[in-house]
C-alpha positions as CSV (number, residue, x, y, z in Angstrom):
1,X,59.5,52.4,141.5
2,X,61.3,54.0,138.9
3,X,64.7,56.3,139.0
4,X,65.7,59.2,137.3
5,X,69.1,60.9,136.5
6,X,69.9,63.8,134.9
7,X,72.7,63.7,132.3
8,X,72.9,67.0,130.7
9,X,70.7,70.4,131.1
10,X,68.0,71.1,133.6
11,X,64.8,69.7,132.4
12,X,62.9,72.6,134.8
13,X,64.3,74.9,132.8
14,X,63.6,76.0,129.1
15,X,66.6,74.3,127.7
16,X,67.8,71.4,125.8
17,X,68.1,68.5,128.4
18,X,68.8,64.3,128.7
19,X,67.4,62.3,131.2
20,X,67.5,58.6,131.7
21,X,64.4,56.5,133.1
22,X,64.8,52.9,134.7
23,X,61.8,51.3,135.3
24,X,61.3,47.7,137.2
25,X,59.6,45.1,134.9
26,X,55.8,45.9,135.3
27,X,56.2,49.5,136.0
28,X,53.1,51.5,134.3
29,X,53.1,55.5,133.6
30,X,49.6,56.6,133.4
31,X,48.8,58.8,130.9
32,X,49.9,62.1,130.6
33,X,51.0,65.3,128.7
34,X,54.0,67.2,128.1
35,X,54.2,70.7,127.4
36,X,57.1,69.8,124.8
37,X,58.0,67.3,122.5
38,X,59.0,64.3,124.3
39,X,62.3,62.5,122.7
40,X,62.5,58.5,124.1
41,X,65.6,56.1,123.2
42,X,65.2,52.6,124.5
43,X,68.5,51.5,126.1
44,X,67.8,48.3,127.7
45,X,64.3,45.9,127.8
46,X,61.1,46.6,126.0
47,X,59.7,50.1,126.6
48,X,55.8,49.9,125.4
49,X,53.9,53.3,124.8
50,X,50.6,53.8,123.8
51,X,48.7,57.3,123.0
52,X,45.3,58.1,124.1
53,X,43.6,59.4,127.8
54,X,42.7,55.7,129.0
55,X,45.5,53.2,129.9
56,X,45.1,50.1,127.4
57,X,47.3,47.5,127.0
58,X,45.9,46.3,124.0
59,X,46.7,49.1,122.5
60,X,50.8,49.6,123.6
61,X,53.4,49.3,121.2
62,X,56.4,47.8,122.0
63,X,59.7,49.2,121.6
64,X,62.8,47.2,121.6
65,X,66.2,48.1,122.4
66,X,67.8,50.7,119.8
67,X,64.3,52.1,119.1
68,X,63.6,56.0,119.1
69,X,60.0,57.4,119.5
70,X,58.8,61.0,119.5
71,X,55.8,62.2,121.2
72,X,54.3,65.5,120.1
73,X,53.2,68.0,122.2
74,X,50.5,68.1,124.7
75,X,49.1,64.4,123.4
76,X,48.2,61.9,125.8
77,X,50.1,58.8,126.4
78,X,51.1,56.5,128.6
79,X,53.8,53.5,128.9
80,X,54.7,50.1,130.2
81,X,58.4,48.2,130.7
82,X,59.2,44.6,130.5
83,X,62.1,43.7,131.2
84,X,64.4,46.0,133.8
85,X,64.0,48.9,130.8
86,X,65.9,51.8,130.4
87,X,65.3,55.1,128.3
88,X,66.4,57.7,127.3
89,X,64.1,61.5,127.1
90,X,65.9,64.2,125.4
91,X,64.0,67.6,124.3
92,X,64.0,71.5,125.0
93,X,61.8,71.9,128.9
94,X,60.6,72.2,131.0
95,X,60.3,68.8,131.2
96,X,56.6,68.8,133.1
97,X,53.8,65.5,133.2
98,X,51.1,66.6,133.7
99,X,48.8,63.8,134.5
100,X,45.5,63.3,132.7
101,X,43.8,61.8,136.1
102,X,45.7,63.8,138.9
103,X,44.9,60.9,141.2
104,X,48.0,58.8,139.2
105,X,50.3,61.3,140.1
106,X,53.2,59.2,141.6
107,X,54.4,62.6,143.4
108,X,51.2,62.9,145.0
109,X,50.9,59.9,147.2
């Protein structure tokens, strides 16, 4: 699956923090919420995002190396890599998904 390391703060915390996501080509993130803004620098592959409560992949948007998105607040989305990808989240936490179909929670199974 995917790995996670954090580079500065403590995303449980109400504080500025910067985590890096690597995802296997393939790897899906079903949608989900955050409490705070999410902040998402592609460093390697293509990192695809799409908003919305139902996982489409018609309707991802790919994101290429270099690219910045920002997701506001408590709005659905959901992602796809191809490629080895890796990104970048930076934002204020807690850094919390909160999954729109518990049953996709990775955490859970």
């Amino acid at each position: 699956g995917a790995e996670m390391a954090v580079l500065q703060g403590d995303p449980s915390k109400a504080d500025e923090f910067t985590v890096r996501l690597r995802m296997p080509n393939g790897y899906k993130i079903a949608p989900h919420t955050h409490p705070t803004v999410e902040n998402v620098t592609v460093l390697k592959g293509t990192f695809f995002a799409g908003m919305g409560e139902q996982f489409s992949e018609a309707n991802l948007k790919a994101f290429q190396r270099d690219a910045f998105a920002s997701i506001p607040a408590n709005h659905a989305h959901y992602a796809m890599a191809r490629g080895q990808t890796i990104v970048q989240v930076h934002g204020l936490g807690p850094f919390v998904l909160t999954y729109v179909n518990p049953a996709d929670d990775p955490t859970k199974k």
